[in-house]
PDB file as gemmi writes it, atoms N, CA and C in Angstrom:
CRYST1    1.000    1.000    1.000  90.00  90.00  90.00 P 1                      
ATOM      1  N   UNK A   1     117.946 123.686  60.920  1.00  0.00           N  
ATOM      2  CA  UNK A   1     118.962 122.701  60.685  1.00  0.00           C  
ATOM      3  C   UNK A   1     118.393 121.287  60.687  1.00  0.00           C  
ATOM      4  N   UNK A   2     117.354 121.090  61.759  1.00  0.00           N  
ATOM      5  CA  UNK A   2     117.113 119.535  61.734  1.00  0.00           C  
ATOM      6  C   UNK A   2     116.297 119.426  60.791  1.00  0.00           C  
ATOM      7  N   UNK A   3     115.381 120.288  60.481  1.00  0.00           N  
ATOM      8  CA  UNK A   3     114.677 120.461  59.293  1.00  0.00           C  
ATOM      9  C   UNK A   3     115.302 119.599  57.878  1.00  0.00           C  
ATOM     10  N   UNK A   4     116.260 120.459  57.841  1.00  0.00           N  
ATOM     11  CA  UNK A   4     117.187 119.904  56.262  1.00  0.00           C  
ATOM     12  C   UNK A   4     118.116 118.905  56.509  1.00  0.00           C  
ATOM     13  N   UNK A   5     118.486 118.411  57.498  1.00  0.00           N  
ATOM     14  CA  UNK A   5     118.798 117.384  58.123  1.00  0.00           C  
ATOM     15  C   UNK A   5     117.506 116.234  57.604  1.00  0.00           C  
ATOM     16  N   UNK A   6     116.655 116.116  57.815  1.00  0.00           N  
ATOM     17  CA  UNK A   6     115.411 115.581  58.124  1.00  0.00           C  
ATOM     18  C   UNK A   6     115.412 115.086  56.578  1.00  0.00           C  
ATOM     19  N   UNK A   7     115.401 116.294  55.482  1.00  0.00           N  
ATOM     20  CA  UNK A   7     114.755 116.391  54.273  1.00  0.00           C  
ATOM     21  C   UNK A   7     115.850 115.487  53.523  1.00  0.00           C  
ATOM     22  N   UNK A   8     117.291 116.157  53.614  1.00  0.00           N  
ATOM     23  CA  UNK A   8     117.866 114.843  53.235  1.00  0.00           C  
ATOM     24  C   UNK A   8     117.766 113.390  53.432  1.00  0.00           C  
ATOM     25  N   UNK A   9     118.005 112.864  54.647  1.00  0.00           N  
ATOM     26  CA  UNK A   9     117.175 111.498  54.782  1.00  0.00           C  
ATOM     27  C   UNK A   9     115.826 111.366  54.138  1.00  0.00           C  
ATOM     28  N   UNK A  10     115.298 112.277  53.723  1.00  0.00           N  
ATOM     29  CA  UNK A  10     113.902 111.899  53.189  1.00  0.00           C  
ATOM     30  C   UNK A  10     112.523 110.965  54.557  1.00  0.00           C  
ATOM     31  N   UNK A  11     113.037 112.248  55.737  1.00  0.00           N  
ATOM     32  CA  UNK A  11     112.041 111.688  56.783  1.00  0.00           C  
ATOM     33  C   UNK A  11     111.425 112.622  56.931  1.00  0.00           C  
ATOM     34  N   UNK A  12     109.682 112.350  57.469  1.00  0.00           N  
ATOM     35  CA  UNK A  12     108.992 113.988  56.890  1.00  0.00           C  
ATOM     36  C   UNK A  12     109.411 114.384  58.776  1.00  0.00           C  
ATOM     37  N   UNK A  13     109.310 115.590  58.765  1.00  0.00           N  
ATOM     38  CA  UNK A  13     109.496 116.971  59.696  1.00  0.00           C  
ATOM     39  C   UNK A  13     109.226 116.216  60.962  1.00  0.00           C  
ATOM     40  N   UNK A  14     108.162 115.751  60.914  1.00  0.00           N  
ATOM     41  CA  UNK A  14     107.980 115.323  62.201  1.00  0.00           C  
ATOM     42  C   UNK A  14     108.235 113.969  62.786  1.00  0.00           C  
ATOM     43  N   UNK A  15     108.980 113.414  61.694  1.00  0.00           N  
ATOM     44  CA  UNK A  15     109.684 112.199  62.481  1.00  0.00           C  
ATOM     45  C   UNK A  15     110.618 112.579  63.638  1.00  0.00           C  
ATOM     46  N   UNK A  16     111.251 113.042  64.266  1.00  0.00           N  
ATOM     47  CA  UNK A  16     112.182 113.356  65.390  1.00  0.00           C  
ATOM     48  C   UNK A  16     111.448 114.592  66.242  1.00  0.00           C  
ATOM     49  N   UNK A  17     110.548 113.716  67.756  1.00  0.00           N  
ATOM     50  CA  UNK A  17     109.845 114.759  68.421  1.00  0.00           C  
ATOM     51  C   UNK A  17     111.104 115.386  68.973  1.00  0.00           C  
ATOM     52  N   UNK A  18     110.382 116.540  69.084  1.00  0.00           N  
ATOM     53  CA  UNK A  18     110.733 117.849  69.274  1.00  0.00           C  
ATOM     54  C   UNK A  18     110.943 117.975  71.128  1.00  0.00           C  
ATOM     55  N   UNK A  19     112.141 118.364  71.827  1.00  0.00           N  
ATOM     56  CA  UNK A  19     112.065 118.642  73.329  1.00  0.00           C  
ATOM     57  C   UNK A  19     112.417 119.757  73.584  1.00  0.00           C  
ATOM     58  N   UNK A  20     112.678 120.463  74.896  1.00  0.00           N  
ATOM     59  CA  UNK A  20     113.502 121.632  75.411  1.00  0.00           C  
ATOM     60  C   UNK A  20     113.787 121.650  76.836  1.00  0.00           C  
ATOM     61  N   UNK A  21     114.521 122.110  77.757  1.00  0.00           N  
ATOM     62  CA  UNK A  21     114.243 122.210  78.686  1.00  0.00           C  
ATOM     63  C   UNK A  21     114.779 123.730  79.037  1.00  0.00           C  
ATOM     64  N   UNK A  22     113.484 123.636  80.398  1.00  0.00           N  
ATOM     65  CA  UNK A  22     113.252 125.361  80.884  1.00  0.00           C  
ATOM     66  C   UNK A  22     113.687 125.258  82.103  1.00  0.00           C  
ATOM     67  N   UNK A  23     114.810 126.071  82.702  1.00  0.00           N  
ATOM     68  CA  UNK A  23     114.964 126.281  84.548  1.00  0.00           C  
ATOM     69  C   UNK A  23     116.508 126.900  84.495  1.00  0.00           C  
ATOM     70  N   UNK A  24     116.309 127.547  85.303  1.00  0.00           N  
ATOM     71  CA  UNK A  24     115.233 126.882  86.845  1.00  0.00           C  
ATOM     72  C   UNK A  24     113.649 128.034  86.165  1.00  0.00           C  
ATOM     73  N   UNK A  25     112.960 126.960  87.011  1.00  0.00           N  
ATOM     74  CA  UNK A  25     111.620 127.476  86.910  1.00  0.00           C  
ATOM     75  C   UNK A  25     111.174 127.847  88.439  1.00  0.00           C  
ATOM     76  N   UNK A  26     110.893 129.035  88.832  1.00  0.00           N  
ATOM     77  CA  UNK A  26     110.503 129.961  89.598  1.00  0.00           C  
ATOM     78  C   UNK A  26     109.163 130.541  89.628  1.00  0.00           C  
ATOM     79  N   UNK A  27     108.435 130.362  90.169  1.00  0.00           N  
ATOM     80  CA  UNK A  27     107.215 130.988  90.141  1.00  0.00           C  
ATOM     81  C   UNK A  27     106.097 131.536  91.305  1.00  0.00           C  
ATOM     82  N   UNK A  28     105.058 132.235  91.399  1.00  0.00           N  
ATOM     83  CA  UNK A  28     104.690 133.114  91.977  1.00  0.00           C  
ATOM     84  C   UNK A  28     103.893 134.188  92.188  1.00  0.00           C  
ATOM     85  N   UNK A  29     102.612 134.104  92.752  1.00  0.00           N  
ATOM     86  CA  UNK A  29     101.664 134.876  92.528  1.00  0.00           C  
ATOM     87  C   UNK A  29     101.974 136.363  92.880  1.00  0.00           C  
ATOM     88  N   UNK A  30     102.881 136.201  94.166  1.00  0.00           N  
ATOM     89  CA  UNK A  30     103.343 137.681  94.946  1.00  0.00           C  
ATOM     90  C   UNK A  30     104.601 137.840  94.454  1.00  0.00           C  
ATOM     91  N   UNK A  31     104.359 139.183  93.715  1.00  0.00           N  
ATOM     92  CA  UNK A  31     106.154 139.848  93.614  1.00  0.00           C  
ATOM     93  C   UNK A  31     107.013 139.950  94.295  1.00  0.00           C  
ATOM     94  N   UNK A  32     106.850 139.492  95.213  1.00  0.00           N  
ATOM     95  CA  UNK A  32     108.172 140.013  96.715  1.00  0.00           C  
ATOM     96  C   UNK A  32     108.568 138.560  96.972  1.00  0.00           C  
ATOM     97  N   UNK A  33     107.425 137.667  97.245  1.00  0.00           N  
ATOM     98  CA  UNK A  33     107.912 136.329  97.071  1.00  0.00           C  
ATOM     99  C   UNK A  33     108.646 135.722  95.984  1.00  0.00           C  
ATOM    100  N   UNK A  34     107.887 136.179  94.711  1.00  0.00           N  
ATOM    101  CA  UNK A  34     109.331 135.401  93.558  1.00  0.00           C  
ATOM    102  C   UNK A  34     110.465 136.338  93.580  1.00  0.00           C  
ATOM    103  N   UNK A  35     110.454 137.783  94.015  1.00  0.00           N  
ATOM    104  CA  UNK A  35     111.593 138.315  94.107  1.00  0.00           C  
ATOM    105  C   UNK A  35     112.728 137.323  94.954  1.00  0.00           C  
ATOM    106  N   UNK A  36     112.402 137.355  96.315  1.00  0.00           N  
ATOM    107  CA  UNK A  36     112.827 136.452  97.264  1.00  0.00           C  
ATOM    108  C   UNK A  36     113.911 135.411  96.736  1.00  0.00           C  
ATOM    109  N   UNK A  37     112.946 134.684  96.016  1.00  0.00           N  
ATOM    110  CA  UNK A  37     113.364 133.470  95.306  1.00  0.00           C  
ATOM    111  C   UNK A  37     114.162 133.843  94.419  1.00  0.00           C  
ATOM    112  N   UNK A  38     113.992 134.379  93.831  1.00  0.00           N  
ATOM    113  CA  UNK A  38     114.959 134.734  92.547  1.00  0.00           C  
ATOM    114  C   UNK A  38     116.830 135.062  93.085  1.00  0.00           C  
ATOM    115  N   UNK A  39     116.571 136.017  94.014  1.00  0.00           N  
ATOM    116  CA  UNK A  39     117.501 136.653  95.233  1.00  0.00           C  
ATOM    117  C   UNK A  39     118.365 135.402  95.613  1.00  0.00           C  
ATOM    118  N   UNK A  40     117.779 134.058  96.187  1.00  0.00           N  
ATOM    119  CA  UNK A  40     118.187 133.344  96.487  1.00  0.00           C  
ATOM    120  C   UNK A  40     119.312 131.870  95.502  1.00  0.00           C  
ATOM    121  N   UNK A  41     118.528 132.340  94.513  1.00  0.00           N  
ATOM    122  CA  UNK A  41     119.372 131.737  93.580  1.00  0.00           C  
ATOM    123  C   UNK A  41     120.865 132.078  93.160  1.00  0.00           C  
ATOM    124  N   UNK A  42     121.695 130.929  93.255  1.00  0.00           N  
ATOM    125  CA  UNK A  42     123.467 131.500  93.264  1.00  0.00           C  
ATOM    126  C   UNK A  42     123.272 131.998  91.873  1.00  0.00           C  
ATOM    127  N   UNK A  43     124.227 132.983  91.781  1.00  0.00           N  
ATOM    128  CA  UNK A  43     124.374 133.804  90.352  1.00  0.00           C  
ATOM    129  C   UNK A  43     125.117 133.299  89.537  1.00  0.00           C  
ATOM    130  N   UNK A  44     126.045 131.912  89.682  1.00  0.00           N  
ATOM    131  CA  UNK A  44     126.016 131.244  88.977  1.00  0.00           C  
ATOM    132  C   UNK A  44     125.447 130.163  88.182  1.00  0.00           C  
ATOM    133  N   UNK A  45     124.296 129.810  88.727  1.00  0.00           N  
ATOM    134  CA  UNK A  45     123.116 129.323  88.319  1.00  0.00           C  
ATOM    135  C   UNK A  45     122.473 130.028  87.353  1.00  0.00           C  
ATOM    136  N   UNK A  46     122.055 131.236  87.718  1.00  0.00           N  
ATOM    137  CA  UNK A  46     121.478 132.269  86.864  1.00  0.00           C  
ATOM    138  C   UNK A  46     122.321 132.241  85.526  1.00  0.00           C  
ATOM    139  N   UNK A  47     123.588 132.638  85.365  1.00  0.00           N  
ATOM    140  CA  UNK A  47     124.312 132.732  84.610  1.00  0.00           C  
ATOM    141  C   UNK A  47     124.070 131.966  83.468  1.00  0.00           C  
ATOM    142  N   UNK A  48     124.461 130.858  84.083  1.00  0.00           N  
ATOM    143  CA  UNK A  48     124.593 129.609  83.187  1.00  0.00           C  
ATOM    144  C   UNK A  48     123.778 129.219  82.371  1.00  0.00           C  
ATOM    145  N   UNK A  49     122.402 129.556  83.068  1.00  0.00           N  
ATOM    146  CA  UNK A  49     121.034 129.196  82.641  1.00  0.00           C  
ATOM    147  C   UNK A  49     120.652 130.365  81.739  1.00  0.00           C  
ATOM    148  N   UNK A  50     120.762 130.997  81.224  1.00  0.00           N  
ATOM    149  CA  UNK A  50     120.527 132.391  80.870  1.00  0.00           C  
ATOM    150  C   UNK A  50     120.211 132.114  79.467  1.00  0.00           C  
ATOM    151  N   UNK A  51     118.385 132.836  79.221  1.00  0.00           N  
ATOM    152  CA  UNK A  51     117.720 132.340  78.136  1.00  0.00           C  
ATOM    153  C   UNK A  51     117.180 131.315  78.420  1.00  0.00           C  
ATOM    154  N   UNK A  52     117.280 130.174  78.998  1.00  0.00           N  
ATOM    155  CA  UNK A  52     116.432 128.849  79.946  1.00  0.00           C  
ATOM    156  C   UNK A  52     115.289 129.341  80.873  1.00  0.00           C  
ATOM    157  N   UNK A  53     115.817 130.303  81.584  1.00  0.00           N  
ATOM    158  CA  UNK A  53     114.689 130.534  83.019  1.00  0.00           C  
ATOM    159  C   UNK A  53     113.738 130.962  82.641  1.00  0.00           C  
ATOM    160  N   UNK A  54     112.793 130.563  83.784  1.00  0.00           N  
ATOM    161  CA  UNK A  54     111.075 131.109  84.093  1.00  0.00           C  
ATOM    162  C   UNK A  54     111.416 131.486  85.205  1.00  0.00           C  
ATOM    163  N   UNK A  55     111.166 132.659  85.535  1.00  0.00           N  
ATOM    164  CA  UNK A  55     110.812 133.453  86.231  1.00  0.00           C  
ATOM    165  C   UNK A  55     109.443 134.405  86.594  1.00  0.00           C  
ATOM    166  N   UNK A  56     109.017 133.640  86.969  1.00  0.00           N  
ATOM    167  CA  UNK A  56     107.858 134.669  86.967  1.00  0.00           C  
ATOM    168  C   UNK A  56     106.194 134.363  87.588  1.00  0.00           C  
ATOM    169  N   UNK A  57     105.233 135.180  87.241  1.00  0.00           N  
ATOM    170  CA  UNK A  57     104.020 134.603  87.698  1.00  0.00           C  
ATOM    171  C   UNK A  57     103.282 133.099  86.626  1.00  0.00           C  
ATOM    172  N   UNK A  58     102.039 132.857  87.524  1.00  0.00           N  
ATOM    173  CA  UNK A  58     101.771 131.309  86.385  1.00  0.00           C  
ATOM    174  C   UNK A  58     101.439 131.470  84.953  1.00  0.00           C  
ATOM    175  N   UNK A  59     100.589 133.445  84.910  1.00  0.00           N  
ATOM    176  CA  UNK A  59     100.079 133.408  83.365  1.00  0.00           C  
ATOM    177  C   UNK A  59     101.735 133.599  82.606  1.00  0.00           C  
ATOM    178  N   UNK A  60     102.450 134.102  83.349  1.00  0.00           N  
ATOM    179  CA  UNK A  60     103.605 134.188  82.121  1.00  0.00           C  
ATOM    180  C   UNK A  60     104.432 133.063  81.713  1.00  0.00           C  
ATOM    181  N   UNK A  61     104.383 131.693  83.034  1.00  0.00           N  
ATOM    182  CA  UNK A  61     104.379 130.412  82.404  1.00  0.00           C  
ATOM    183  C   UNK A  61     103.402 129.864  81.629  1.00  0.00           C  
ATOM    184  N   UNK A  62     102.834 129.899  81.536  1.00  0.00           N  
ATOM    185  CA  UNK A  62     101.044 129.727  80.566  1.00  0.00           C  
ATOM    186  C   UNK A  62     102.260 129.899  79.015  1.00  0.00           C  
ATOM    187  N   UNK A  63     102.337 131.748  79.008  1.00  0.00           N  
ATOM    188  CA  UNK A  63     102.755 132.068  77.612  1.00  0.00           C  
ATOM    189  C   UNK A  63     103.773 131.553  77.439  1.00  0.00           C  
ATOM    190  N   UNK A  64     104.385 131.440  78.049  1.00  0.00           N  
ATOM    191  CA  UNK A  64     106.028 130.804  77.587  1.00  0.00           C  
ATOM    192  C   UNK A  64     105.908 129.475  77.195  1.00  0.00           C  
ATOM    193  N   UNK A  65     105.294 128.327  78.040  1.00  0.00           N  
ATOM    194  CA  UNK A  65     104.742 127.117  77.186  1.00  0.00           C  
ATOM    195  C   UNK A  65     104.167 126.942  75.959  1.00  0.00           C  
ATOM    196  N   UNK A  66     103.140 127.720  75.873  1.00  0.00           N  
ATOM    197  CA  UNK A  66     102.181 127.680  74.735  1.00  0.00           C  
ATOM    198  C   UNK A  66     103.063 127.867  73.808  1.00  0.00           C  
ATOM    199  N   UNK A  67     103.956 129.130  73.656  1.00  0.00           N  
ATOM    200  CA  UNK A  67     105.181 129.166  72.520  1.00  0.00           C  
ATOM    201  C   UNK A  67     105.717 128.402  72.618  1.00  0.00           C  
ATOM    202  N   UNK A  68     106.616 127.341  73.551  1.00  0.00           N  
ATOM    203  CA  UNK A  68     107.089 125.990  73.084  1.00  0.00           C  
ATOM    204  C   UNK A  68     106.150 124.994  72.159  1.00  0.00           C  
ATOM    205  N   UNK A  69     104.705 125.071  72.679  1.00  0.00           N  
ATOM    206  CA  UNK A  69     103.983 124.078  71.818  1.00  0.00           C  
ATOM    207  C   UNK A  69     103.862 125.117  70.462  1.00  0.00           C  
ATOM    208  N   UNK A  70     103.792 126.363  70.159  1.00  0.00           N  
ATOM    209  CA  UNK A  70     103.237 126.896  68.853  1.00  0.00           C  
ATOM    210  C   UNK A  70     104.481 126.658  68.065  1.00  0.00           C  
ATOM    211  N   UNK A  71     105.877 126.750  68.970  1.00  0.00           N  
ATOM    212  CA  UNK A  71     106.942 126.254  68.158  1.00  0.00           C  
ATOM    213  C   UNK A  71     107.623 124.808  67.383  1.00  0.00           C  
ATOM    214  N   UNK A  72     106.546 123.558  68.019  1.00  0.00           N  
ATOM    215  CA  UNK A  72     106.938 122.639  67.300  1.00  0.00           C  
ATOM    216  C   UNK A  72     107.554 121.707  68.596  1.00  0.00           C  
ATOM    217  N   UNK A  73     107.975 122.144  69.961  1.00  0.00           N  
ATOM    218  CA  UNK A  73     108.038 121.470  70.705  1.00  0.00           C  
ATOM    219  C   UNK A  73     107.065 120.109  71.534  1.00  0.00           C  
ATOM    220  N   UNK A  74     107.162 119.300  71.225  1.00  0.00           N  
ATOM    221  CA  UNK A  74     106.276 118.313  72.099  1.00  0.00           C  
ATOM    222  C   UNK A  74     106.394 117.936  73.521  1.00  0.00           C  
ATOM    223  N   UNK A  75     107.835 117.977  73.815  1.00  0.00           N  
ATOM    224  CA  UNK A  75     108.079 117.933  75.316  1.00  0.00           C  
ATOM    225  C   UNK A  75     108.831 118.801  75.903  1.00  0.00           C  
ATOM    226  N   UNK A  76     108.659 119.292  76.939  1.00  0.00           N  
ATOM    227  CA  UNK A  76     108.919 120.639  77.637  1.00  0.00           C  
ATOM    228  C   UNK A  76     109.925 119.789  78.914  1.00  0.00           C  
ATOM    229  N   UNK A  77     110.782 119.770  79.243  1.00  0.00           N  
ATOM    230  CA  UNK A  77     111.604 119.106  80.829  1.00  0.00           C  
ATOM    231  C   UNK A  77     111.242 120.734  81.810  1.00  0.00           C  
ATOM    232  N   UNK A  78     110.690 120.815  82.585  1.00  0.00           N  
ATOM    233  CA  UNK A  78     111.117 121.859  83.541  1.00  0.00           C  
ATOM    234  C   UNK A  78     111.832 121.360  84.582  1.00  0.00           C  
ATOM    235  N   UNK A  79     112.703 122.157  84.905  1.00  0.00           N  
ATOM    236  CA  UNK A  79     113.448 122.238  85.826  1.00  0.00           C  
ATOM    237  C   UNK A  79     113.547 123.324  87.141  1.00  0.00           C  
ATOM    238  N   UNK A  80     112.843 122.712  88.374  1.00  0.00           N  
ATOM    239  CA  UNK A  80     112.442 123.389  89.354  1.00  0.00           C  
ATOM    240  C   UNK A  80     113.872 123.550  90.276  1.00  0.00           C  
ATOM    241  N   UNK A  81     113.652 124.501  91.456  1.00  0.00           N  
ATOM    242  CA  UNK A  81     115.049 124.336  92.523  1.00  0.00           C  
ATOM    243  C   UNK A  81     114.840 124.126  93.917  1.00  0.00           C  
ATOM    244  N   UNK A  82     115.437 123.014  94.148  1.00  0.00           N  
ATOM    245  CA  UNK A  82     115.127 122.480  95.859  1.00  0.00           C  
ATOM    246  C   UNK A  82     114.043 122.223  95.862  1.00  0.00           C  
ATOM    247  N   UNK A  83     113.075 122.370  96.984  1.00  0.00           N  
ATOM    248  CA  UNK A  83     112.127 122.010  97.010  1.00  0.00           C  
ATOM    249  C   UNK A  83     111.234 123.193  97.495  1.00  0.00           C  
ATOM    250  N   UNK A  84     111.319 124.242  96.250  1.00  0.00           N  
ATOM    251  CA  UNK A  84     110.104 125.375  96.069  1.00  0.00           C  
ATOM    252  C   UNK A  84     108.842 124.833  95.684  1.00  0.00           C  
ATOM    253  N   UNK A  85     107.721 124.132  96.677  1.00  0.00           N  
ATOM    254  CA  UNK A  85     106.861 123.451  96.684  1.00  0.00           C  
ATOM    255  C   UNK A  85     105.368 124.572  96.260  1.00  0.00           C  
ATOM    256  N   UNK A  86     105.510 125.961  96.236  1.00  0.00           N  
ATOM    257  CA  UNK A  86     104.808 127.117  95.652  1.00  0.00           C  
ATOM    258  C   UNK A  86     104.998 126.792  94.085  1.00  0.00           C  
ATOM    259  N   UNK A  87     105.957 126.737  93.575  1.00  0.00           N  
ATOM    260  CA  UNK A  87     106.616 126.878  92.440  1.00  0.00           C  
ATOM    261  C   UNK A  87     105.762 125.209  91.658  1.00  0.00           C  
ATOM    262  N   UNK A  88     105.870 124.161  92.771  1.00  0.00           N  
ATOM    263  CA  UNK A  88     105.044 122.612  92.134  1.00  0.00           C  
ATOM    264  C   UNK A  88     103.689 123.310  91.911  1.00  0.00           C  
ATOM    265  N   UNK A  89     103.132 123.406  93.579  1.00  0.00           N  
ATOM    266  CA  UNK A  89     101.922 123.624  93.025  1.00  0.00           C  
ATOM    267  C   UNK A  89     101.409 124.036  91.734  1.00  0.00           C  
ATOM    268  N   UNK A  90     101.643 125.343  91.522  1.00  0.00           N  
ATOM    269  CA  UNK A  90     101.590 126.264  90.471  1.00  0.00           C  
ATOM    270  C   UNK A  90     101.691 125.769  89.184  1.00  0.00           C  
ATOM    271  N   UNK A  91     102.598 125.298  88.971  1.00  0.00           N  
ATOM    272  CA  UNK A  91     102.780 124.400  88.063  1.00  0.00           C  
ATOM    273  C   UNK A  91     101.771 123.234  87.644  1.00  0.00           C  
ATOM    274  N   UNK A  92     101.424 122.509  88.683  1.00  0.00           N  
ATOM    275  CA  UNK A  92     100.513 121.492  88.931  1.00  0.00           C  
ATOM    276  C   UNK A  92      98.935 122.015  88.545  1.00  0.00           C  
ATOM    277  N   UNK A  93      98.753 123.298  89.287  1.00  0.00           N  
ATOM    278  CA  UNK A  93      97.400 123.690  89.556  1.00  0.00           C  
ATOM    279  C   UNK A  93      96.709 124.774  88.649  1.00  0.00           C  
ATOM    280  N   UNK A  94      97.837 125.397  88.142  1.00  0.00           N  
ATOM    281  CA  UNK A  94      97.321 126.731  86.807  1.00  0.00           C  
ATOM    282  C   UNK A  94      98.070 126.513  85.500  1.00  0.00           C  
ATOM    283  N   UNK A  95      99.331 126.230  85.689  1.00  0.00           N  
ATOM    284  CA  UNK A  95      99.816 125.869  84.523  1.00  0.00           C  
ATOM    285  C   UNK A  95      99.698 125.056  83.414  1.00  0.00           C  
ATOM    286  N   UNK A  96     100.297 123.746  83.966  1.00  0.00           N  
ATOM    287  CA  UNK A  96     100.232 122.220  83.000  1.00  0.00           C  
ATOM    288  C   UNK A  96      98.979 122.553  82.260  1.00  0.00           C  
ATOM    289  N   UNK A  97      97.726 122.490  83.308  1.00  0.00           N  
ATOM    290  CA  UNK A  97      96.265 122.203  82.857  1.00  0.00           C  
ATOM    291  C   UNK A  97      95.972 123.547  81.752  1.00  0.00           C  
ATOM    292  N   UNK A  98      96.850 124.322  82.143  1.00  0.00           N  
ATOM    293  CA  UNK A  98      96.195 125.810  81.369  1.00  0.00           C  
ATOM    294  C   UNK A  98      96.772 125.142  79.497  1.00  0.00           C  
ATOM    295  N   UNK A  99      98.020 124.926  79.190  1.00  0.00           N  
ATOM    296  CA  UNK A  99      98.395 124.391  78.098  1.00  0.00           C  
ATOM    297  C   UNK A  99      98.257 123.390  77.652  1.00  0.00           C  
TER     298      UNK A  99                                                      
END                                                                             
């Protein structure tokens, strides 16, 4: 849509960067720990968010980014919950740098 949006104005494709945002973002080297977490999240949160979330360990945030960037996205918003300071790190320390 923004595509042909775009083409009418006669602005090329990549005039209007591209965003998304992902969350809650959850993450986690140990399965029982992001289970935990996940558990803890109100199910209306979940709900709502549904198709948004990361859930998961750092390589499967790795892939899920990289497809935002192979898709044309330039900026990614994540959206973390409370202060799951496992979930920064991670983010901080395998992720960002990995993409």
């Amino acid at each position: 849509m923004l595509g042909g949006h775009l083409r009418d104005v006669r602005r090329p494709p990549g005039a209007v960067p591209r965003s998304t945002v992902i969350g809650p973002v959850v993450l986690s080297e140990d399965a029982a720990r992001l289970a935990a977490k996940v558990a803890a999240i109100p199910p209306v949160v979940l709900a709502t968010a549904e198709g948004t979330t990361l859930l998961g360990t750092p390589e499967q945030a790795v892939v899920r980014l990289q497809e935002c960037v192979a898709l044309g996205f330039r900026y990614v918003i994540l959206s973390t919950m409370g202060s799951d300071d496992e979930t920064l790190e991670l983010l901080a320390r395998r992720v960002i740098p990995a993409v």
